[in-house]
C-alpha positions as CSV (number, residue, x, y, z in Angstrom):
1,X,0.0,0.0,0.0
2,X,1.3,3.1,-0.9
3,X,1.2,6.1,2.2
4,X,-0.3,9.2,1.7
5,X,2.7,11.0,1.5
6,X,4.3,8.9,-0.9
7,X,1.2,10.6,-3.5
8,X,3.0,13.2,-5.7
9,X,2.1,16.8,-4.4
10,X,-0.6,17.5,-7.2
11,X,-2.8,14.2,-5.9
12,X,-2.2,15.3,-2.6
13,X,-3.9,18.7,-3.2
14,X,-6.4,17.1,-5.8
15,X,-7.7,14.8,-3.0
16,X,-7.2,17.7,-0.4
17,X,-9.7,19.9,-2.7
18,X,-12.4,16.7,-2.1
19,X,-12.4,16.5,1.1
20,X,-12.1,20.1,2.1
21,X,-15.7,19.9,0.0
22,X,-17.1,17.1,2.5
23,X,-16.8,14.6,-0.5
24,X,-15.1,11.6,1.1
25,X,-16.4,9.2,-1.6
26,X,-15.0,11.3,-4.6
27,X,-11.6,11.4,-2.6
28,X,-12.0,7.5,-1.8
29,X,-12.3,7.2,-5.5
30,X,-9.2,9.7,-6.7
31,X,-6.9,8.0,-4.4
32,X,-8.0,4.7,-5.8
33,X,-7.3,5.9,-10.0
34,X,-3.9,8.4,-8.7
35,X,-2.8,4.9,-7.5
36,X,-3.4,1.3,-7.7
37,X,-1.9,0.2,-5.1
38,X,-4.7,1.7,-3.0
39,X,-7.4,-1.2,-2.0
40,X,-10.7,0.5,-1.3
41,X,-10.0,-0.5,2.5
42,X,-6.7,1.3,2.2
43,X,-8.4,4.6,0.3
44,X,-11.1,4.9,3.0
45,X,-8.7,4.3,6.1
46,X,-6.3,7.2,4.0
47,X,-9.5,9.8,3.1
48,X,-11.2,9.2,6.7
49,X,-8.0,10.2,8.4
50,X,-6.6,13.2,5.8
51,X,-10.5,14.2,6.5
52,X,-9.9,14.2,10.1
53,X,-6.7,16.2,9.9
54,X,-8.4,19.0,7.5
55,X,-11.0,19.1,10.4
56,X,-9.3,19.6,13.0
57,X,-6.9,21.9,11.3
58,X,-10.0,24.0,10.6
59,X,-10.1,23.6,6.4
60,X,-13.6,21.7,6.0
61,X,-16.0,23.9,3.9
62,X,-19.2,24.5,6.4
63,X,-21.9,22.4,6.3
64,X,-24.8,24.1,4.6
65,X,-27.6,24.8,6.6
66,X,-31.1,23.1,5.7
67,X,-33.6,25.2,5.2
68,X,-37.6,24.6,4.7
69,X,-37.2,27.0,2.0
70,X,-34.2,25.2,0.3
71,X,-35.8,22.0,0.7
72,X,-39.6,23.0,-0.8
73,X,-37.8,24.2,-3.8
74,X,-36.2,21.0,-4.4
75,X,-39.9,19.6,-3.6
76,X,-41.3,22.0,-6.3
77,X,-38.5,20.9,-9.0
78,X,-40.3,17.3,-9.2
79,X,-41.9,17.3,-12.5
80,X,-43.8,14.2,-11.1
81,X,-46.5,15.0,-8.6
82,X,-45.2,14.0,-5.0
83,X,-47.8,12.5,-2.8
84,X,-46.2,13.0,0.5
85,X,-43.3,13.4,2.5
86,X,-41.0,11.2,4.2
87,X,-38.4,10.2,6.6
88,X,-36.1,7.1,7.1
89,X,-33.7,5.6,8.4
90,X,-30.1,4.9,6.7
91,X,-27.1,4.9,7.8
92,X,-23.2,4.2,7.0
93,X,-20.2,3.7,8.1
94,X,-19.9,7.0,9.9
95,X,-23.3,6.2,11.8
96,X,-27.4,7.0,10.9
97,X,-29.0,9.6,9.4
98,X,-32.4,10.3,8.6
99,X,-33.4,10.9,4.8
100,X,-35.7,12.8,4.0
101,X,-37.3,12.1,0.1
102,X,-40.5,13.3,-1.9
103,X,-42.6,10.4,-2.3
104,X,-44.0,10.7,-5.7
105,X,-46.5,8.3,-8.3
106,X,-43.8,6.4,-10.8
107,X,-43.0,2.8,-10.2
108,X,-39.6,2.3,-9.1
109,X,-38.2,-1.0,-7.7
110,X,-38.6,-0.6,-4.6
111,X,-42.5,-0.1,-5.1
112,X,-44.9,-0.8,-8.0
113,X,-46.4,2.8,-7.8
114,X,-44.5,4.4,-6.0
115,X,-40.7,6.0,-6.0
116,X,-38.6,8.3,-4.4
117,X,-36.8,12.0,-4.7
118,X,-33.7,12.6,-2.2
119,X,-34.9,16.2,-0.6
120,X,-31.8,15.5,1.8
121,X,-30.4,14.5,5.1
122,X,-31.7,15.5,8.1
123,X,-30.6,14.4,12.1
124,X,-34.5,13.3,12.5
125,X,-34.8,12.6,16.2
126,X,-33.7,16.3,16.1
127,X,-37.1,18.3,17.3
128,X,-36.2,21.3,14.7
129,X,-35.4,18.9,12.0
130,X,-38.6,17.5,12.3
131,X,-40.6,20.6,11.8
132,X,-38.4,21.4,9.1
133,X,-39.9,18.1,7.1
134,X,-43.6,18.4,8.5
135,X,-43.2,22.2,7.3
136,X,-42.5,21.0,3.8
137,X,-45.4,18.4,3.5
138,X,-47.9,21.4,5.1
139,X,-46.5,24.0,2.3
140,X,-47.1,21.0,-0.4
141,X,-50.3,20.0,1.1
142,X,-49.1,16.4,1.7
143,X,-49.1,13.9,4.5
144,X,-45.6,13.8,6.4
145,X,-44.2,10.1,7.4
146,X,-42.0,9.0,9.5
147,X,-42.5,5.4,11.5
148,X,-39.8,5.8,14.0
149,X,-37.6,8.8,14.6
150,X,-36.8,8.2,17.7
151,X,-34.7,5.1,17.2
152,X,-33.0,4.2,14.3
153,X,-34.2,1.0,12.2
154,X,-33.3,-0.4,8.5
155,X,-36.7,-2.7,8.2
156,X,-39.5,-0.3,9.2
157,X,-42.4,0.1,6.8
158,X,-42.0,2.9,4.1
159,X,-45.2,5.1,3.7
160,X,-46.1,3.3,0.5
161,X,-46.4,0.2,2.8
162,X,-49.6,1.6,4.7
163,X,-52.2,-0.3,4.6
């Protein structure tokens, strides 16, 4: 495996620019084509830590704030009419997240009738969060859904699996 400051200077500062962006998968990615001798294990273990490092040094671009307004113009950017609102649980390996999508009509796989439009990540158990995503149903005049904010599950029922 090849260390991180082995990388020529102009990878270094190519990956740098990802991260400093908050795009650890793009930087996983470029240190995986600046040099094979990265395994994926290797180029996460690298970018987590360089991410780290930029963090604490103070270099990480801010994380943009989510706003109701922000997220009801995504909402009104669907060409396909959305039928609700709704938030689940995912997660990775940096821990859970809740997603919040715009449930519209178009099969998709995961339903017959029904698919899904990212909106974006929100901490869910987070009170203000919440009102955020119940704010944007209410402005679009659709039910808000989520099963279980307050603990985070993988195999709860999605909103198209009401009965």
């Amino acid at each position: 495996m090849t260390d991180w400051h082995q990388l020529p200077v102009e990878a270094r500062a190519r990956v740098d620019a990802l991260l400093r962006r908050r795009s650890l998968m793009a930087a996983i990615i470029a240190l995986r084509e600046l040099d094979p001798g990265f395994g994926l294990r290797d180029a996460q273990v690298i970018a987590e830590t360089r991410f780290g490092e930029l963090g604490a040094a103070g270099e990480l671009e801010a994380v943009p704030q989510v706003t109701v307004d922000g997220l009801l113009a995504k909402a009104r950017a669907i060409e396909q009419r959305v039928v609700a609102v709704e938030g689940y649980w995912d997660g990775d390996s940096h821990g859970w997240y809740g997603r919040l999508v715009a449930v519209i009509e178009r099969p998709s796989r995961a339903h017959d009738r029904y698919d899904e439009v990212v909106l974006g990540s929100l901490g869910m158990a987070d009170a203000e969060d919440l009102a955020k995503a119940r704010a944007v149903a209410d402005a679009l005049g659709v039910p808000f859904y989520f099963n279980q904010p307050e603990r985070p599950d993988l195999d709860l029922p999605r909103w198209w699996d009401r009965g």
